[in-house]
Chimera marker file (.cmm) of the C-alpha trace (Angstrom):
<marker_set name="trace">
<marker id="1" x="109.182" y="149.325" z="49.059" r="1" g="1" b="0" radius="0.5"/>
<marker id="2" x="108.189" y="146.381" z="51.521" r="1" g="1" b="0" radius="0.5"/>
<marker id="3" x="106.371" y="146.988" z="54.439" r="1" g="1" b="0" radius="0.5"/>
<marker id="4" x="105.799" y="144.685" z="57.434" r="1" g="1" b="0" radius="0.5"/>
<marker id="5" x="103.725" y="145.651" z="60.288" r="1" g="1" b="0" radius="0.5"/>
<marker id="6" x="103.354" y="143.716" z="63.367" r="1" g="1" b="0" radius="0.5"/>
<marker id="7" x="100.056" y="143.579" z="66.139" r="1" g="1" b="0" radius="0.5"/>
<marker id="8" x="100.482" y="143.324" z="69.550" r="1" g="1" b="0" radius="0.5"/>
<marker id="9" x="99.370" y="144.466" z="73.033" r="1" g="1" b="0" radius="0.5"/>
<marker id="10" x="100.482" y="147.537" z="75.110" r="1" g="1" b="0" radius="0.5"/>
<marker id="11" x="99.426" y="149.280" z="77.770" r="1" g="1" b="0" radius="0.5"/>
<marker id="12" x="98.071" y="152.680" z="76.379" r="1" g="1" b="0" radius="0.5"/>
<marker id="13" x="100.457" y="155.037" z="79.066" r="1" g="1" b="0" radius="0.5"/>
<marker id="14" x="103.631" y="153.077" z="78.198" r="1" g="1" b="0" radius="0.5"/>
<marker id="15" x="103.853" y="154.300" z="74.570" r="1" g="1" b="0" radius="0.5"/>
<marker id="16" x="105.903" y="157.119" z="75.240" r="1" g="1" b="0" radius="0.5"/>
<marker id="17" x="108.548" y="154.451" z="77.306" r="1" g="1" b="0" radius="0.5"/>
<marker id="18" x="108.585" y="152.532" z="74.134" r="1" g="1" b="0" radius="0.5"/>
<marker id="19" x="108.864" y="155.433" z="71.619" r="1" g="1" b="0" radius="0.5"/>
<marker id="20" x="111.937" y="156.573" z="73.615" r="1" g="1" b="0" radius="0.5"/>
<marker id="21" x="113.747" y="152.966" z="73.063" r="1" g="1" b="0" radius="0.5"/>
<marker id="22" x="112.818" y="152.990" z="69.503" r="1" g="1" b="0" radius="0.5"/>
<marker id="23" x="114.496" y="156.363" z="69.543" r="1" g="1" b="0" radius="0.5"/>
<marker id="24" x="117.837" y="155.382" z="71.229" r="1" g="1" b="0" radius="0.5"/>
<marker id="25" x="117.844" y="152.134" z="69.050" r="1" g="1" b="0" radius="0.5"/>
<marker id="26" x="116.951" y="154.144" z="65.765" r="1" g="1" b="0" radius="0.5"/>
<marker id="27" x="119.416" y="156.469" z="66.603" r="1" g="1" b="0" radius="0.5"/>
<marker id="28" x="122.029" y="153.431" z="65.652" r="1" g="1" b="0" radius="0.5"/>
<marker id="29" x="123.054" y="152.199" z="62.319" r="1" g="1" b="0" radius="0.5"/>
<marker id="30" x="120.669" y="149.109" z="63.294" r="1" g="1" b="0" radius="0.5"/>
<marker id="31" x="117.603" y="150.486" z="60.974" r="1" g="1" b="0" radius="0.5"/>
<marker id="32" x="120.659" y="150.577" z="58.220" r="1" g="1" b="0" radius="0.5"/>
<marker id="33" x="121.562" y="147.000" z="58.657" r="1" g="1" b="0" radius="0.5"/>
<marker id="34" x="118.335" y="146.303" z="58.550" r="1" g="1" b="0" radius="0.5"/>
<marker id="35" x="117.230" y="147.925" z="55.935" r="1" g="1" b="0" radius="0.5"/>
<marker id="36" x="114.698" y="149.913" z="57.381" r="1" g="1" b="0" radius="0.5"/>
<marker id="37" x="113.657" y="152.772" z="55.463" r="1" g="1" b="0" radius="0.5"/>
<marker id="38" x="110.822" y="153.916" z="58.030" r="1" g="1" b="0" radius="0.5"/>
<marker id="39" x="109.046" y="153.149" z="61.351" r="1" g="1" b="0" radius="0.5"/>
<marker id="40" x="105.775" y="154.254" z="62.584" r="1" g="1" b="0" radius="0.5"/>
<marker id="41" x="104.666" y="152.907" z="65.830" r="1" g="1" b="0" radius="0.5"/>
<marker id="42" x="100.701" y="153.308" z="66.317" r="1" g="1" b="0" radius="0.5"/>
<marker id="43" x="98.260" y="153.037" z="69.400" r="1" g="1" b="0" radius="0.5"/>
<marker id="44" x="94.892" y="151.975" z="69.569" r="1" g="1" b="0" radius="0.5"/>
<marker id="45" x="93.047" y="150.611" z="72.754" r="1" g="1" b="0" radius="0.5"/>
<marker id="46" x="95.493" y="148.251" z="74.023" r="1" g="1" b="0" radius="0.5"/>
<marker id="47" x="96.823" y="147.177" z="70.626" r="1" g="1" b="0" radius="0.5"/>
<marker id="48" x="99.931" y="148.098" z="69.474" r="1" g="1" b="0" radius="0.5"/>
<marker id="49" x="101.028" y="148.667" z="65.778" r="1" g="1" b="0" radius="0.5"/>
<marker id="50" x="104.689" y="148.453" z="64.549" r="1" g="1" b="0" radius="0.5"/>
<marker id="51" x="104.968" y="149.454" z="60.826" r="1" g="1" b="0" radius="0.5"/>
<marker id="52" x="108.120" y="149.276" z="59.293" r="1" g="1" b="0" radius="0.5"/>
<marker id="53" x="108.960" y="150.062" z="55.696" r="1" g="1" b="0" radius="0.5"/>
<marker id="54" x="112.511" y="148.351" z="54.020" r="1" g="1" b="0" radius="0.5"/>
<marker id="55" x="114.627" y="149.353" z="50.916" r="1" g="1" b="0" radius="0.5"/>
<marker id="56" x="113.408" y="146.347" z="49.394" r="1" g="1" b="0" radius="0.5"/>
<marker id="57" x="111.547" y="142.692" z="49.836" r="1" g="1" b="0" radius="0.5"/>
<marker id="58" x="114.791" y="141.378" z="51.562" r="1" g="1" b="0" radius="0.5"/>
<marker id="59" x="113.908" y="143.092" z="54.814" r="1" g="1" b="0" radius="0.5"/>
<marker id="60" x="112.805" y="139.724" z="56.832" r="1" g="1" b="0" radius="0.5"/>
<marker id="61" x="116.003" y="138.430" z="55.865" r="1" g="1" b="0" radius="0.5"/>
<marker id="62" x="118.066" y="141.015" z="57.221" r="1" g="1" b="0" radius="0.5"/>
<marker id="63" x="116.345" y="141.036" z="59.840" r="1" g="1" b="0" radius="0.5"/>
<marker id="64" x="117.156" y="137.471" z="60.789" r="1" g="1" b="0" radius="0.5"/>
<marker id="65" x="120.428" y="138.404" z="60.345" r="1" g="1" b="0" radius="0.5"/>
<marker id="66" x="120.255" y="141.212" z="62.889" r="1" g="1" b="0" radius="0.5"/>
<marker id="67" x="118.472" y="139.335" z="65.631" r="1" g="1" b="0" radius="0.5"/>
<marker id="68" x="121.799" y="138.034" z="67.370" r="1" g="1" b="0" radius="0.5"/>
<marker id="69" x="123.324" y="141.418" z="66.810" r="1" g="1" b="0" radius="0.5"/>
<marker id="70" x="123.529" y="142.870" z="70.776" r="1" g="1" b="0" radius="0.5"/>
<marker id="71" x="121.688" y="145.894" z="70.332" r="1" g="1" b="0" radius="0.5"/>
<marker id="72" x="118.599" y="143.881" z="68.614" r="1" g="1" b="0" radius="0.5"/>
<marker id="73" x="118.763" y="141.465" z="71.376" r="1" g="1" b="0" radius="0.5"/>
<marker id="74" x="118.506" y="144.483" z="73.898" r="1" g="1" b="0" radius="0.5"/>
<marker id="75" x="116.214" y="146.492" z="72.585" r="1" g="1" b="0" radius="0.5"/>
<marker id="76" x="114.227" y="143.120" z="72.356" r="1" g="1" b="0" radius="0.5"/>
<marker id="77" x="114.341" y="142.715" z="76.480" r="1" g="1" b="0" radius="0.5"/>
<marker id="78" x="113.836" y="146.260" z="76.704" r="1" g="1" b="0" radius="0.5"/>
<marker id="79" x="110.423" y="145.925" z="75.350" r="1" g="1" b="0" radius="0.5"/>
<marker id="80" x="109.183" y="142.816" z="76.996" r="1" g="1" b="0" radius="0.5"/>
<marker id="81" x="107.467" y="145.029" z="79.962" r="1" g="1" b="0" radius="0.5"/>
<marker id="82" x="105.621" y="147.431" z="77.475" r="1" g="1" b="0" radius="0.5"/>
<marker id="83" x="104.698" y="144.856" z="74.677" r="1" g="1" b="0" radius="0.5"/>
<marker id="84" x="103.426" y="141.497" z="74.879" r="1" g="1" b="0" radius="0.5"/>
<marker id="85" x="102.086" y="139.378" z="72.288" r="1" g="1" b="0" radius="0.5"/>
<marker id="86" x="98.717" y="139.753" z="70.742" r="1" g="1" b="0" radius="0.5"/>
<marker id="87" x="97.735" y="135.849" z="71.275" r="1" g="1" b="0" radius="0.5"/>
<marker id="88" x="100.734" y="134.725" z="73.809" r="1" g="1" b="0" radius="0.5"/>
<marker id="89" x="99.611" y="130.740" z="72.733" r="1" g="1" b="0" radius="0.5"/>
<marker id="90" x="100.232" y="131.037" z="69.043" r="1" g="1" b="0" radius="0.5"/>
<marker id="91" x="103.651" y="133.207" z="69.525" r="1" g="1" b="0" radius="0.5"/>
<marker id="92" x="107.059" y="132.249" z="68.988" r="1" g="1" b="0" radius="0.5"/>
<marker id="93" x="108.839" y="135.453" z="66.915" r="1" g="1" b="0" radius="0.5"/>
<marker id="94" x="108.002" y="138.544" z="65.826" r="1" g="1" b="0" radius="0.5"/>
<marker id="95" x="106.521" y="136.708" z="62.234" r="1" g="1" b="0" radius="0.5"/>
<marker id="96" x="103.635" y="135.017" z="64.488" r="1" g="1" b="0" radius="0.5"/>
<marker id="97" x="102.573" y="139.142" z="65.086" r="1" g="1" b="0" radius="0.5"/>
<marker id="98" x="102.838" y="140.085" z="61.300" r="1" g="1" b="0" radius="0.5"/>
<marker id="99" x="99.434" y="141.039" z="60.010" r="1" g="1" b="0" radius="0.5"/>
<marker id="100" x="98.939" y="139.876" z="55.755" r="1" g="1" b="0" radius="0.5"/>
<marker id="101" x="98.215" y="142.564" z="53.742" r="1" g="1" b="0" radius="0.5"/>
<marker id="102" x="94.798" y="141.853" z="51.500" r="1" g="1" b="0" radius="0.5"/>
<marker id="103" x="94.797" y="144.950" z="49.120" r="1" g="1" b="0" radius="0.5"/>
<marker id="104" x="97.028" y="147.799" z="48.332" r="1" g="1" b="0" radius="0.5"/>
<marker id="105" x="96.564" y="150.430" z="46.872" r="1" g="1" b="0" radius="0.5"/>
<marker id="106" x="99.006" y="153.484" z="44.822" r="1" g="1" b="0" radius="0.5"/>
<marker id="107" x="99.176" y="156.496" z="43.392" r="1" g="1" b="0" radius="0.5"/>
<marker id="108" x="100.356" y="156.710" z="39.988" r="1" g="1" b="0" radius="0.5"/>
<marker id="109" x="103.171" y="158.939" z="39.538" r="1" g="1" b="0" radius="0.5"/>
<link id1="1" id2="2" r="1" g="1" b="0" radius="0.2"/>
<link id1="2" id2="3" r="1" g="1" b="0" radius="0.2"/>
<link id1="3" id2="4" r="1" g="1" b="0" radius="0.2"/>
<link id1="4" id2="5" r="1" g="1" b="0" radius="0.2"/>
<link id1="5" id2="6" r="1" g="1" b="0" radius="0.2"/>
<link id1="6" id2="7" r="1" g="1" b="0" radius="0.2"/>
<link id1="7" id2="8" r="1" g="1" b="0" radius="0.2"/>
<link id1="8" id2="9" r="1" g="1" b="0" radius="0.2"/>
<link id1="9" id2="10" r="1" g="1" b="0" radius="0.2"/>
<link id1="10" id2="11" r="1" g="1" b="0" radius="0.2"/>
<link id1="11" id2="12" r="1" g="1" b="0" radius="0.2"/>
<link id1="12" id2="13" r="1" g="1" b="0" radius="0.2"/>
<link id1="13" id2="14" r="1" g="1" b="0" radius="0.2"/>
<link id1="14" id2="15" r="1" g="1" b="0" radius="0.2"/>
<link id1="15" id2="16" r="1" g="1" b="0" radius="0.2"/>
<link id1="16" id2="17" r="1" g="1" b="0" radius="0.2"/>
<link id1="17" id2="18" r="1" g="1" b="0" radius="0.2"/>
<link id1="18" id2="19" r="1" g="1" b="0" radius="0.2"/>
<link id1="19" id2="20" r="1" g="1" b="0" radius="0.2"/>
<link id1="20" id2="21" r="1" g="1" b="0" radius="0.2"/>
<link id1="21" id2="22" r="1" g="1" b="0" radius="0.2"/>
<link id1="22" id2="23" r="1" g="1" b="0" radius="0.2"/>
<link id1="23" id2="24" r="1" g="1" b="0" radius="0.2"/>
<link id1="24" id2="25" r="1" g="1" b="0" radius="0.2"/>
<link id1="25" id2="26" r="1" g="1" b="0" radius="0.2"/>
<link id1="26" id2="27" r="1" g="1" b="0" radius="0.2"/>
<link id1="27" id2="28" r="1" g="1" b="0" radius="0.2"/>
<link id1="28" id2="29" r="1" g="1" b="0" radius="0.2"/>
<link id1="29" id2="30" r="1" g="1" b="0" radius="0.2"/>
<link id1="30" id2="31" r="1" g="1" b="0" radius="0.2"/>
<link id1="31" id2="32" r="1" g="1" b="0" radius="0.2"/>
<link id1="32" id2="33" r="1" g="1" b="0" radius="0.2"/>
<link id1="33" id2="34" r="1" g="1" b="0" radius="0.2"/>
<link id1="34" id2="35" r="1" g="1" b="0" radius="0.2"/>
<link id1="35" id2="36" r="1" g="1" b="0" radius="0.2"/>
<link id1="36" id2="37" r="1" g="1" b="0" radius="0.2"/>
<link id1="37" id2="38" r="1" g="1" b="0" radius="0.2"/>
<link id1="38" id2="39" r="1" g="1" b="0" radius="0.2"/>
<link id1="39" id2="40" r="1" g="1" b="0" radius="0.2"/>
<link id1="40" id2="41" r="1" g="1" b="0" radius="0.2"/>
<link id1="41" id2="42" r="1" g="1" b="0" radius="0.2"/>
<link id1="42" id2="43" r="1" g="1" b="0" radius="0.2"/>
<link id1="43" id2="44" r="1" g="1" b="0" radius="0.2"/>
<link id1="44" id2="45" r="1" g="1" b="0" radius="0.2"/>
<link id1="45" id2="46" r="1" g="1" b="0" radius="0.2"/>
<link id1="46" id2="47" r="1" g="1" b="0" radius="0.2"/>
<link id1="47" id2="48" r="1" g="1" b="0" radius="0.2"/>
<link id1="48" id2="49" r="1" g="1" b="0" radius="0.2"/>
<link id1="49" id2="50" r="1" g="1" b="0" radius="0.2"/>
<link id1="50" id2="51" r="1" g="1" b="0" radius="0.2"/>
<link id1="51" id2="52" r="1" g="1" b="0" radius="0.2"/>
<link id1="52" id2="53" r="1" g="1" b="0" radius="0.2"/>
<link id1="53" id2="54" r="1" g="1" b="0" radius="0.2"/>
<link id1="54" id2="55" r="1" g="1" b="0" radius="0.2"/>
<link id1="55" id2="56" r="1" g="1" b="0" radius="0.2"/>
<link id1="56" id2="57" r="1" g="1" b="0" radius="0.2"/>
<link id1="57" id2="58" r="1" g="1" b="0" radius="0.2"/>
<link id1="58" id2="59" r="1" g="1" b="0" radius="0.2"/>
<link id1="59" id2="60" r="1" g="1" b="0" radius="0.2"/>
<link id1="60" id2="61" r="1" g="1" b="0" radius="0.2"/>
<link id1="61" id2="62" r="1" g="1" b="0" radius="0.2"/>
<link id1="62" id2="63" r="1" g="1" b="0" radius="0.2"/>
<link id1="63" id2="64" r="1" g="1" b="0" radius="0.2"/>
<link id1="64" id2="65" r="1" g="1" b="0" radius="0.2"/>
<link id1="65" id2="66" r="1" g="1" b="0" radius="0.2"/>
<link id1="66" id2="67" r="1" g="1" b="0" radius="0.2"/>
<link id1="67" id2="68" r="1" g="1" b="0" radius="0.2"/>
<link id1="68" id2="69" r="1" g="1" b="0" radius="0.2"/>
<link id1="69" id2="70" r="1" g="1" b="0" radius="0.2"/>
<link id1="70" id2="71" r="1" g="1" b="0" radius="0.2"/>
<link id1="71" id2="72" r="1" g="1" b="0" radius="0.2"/>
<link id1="72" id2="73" r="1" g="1" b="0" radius="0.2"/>
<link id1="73" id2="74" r="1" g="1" b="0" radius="0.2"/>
<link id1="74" id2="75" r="1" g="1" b="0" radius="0.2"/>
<link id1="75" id2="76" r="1" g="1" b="0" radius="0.2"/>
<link id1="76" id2="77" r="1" g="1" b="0" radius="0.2"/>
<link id1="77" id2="78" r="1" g="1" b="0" radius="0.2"/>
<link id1="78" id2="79" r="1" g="1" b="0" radius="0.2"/>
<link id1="79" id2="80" r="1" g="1" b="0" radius="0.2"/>
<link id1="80" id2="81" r="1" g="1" b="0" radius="0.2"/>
<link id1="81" id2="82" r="1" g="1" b="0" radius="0.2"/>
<link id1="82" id2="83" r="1" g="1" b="0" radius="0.2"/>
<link id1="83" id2="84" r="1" g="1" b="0" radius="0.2"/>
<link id1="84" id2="85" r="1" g="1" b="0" radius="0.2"/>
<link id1="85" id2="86" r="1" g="1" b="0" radius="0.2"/>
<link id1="86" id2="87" r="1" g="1" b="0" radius="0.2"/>
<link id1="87" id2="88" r="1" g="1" b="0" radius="0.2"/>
<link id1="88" id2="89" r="1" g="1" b="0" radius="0.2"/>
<link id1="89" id2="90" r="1" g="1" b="0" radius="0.2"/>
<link id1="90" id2="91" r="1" g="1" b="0" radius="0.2"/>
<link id1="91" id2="92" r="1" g="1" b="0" radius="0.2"/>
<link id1="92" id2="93" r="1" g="1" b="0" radius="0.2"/>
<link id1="93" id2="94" r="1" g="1" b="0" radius="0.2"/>
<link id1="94" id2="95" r="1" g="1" b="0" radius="0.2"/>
<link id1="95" id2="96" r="1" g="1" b="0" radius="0.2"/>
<link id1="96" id2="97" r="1" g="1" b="0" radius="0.2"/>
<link id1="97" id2="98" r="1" g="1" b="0" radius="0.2"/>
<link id1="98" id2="99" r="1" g="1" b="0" radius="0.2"/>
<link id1="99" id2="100" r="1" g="1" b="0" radius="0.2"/>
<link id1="100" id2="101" r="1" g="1" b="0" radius="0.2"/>
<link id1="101" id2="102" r="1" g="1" b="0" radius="0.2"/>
<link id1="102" id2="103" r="1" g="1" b="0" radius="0.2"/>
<link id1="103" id2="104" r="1" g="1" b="0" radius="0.2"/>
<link id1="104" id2="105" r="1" g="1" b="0" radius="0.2"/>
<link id1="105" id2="106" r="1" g="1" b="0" radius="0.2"/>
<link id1="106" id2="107" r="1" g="1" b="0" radius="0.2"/>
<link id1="107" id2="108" r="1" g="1" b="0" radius="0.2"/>
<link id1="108" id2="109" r="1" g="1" b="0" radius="0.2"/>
</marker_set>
């Protein structure tokens, strides 16, 4: 499974405003398209944390794809008064936000 998992800024009483449209747009077949297998949306003092697991290492490209799709556009918009970007200079998509994973770690099965 591929995980991405993106930093930004939020205020701390809008997470519930943003769970809600990550609940309407996960409601969709969007996270299908996408390839999304899970999201998990975290808090912590000002910073927001978006992690989002896919099927498989494809998941940035289907993403691309799904960034002119309406609803991805929308929910896009939708966020821009709850979200903003960690360093607003250095930003220009949602890759700028992606923290690298350094070590990982697994249970054998």
């Amino acid at each position: 499974m591929h995980s991405t998992l993106i930093v930004a800024r939020m205020t701390p009483a809008a997470s519930g405003d943003v769970a809600k449209l990550f609940t309407e747009f996960d409601a969709t077949e969007m996270p299908h398209l996408m390839g999304t297998r899970r999201r998990q949306l975290f808090a912590y003092r000002g910073l927001y944390f978006h992690l989002q697991d896919f099927d498989s290492d494809n998941g940035g490209e289907l993403i691309e794809e799904a960034k002119t799709d309406p609803r991805f556009v929308r929910i896009s918009e939708d966020l821009k008064p709850y979200i903003e970007a960690y360093d607003p200079a250095t930003w220009r998509s949602p890759a700028d936000a992606m923290a690298t994973r350094f070590y990982n770690w697994e249970a054998s099965a």
